[in-house]
N, C-alpha and C positions, 0 to 999 in steps of 0.2 A: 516400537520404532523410536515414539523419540522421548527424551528423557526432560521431563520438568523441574527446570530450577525459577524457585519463588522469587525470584526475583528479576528488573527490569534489566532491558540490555542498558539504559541510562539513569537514572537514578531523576526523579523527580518529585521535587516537593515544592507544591505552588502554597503559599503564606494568603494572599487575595483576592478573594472569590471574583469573578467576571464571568455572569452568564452571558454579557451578549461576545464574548468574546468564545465561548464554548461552543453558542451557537453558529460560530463559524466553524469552529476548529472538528466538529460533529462532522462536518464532508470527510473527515479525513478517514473516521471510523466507518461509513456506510454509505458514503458518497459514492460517482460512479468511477471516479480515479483513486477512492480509499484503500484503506489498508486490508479489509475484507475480499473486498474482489479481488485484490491482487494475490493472495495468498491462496484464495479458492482456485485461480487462473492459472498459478504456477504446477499447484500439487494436483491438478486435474490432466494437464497439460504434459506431466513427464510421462504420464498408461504409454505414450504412443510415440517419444522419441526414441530414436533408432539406437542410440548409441549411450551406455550406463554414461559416461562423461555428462552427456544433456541431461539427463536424470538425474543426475547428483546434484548437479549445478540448480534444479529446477526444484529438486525438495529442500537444499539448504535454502533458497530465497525464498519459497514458500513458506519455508520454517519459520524464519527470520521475518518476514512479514507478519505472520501471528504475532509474535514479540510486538511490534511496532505497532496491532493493533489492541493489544492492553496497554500498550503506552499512551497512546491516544486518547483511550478510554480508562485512563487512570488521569491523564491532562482533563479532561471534558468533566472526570466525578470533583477532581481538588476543585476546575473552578466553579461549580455550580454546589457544593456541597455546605451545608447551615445557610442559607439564602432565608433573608427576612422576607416577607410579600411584598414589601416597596420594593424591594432589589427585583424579584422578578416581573414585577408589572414594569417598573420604570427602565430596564434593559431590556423589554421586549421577547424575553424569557416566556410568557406568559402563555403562549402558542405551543410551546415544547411543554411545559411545565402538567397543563392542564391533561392530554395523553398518558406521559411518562414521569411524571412528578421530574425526579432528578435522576431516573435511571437512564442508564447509556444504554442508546436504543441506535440501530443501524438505519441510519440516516442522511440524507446531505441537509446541506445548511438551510434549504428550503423548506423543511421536515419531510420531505420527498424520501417513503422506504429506501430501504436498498433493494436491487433489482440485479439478478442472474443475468437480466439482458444485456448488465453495463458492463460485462466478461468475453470473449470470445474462447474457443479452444475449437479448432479446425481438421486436430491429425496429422499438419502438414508440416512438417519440420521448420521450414525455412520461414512462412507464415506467421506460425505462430511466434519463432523469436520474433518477429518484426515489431508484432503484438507487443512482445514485452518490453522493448526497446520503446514504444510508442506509451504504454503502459507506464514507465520508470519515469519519460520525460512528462506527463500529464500531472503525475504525481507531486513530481519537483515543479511543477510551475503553480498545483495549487499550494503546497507550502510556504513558494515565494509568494503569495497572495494573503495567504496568512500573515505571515512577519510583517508586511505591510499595515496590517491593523493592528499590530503590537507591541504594546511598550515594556511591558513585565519582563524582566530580565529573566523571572524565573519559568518563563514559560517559552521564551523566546532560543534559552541556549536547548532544551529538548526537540523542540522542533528545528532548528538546526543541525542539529545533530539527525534526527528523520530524514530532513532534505539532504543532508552529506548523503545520508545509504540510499538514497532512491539513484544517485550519480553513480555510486559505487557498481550497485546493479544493474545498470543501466549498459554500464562499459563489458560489466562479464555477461548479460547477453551480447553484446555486440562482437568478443570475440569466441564467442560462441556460434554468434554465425556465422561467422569469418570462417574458422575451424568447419565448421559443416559444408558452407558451401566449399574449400577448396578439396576437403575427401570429397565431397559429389561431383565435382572438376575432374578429378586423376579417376573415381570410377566410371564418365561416361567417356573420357579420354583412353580409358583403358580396354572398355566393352567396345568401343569403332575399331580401335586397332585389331581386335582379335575377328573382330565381325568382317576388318576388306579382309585378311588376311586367306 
């Protein structure tokens, strides 16, 4: 089904290491508004809409959310990668470190696993977009939280660009619901008319 190309949908090369700034930027990978759940959330989530349109729509952004979670964890390895022992005792790295040395491990910034429960998928069409829509903006506000502790330019235009596509999808669920609910409109408008008649 889907075809691997080795390479990022953004192109990132961070030049200076910053684990405590990884260890923020780590929610993004396995946090519970990450780039993990969403992508499990979406590609779980199309078994049961009604119509290939919502399916499509729900495996491209699931697709595309895998991308953004090797981007993430290509961001998390540049900045934690050749780290002296002062770097990680004195950035606070030391919590992570001791676990997962430098490997990228699905977690939030707390070092709190990642957890299935921070997902929902219900079956229910209209639901579950709302989910994603709620999902898209949780996303985008932890990234705004991000750039708030970041000065690196080169870490700052990727994550930018992250936050751009959580908007992006955010809008195509939304007229994805739009479109859902008004077919379920003209088909309970349609089943009344036929049912006085």
């Amino acid at each position: 089904m889907w075809v691997y190309e080795k390479r990022l949908e953004y192109p990132i090369k961070i030049t200076r290491p910053n684990p405590a700034l990884a260890k923020l930027i780590i929610s993004q990978y396995g946090g519970p508004d990450g780039e993990l759940g969403a992508s499990l959330r979406y590609l779980s989530q199309r078994y049961s809409m009604p119509y290939p349109e919502l399916k499509a729509i729900l495996t491209d952004i699931g697709s595309e959310e895998l991308n953004h979670l090797e981007m993430v964890g290509t961001i998390v390895y540049q900045l934690t990668r050749n780290l002296s022992e002062e770097e990680i005792k004195k950035s606070g790295f030391d919590t992570y470190f001791v676990d997962h040395t430098t490997g990228v491990y699905p977690a939030d910034a707390n070092g709190m696993p990642w957890s299935a429960a921070t997902i929902q998928v219900t079956g229910d069409t209209i639901t579950d977009l709302h989910e994603d829509m709620a999902a898209e903006q949780k996303a985008r506000t932890t990234y705004d939280n991000i750039l708030r502790f970041c000065d690196d330019p080169d870490v700052k235009d990727p994550i930018r660009f992250l936050r751009e596509r959580e908007i992006v999808h955010y809008q195509r669920f939304g007229e994805a619901k739009r479109g859902t609910e008004r077919s379920f409109k003209f088909f309970l408008e349609r089943f009344s008319l036929h049912k006085s008649q």
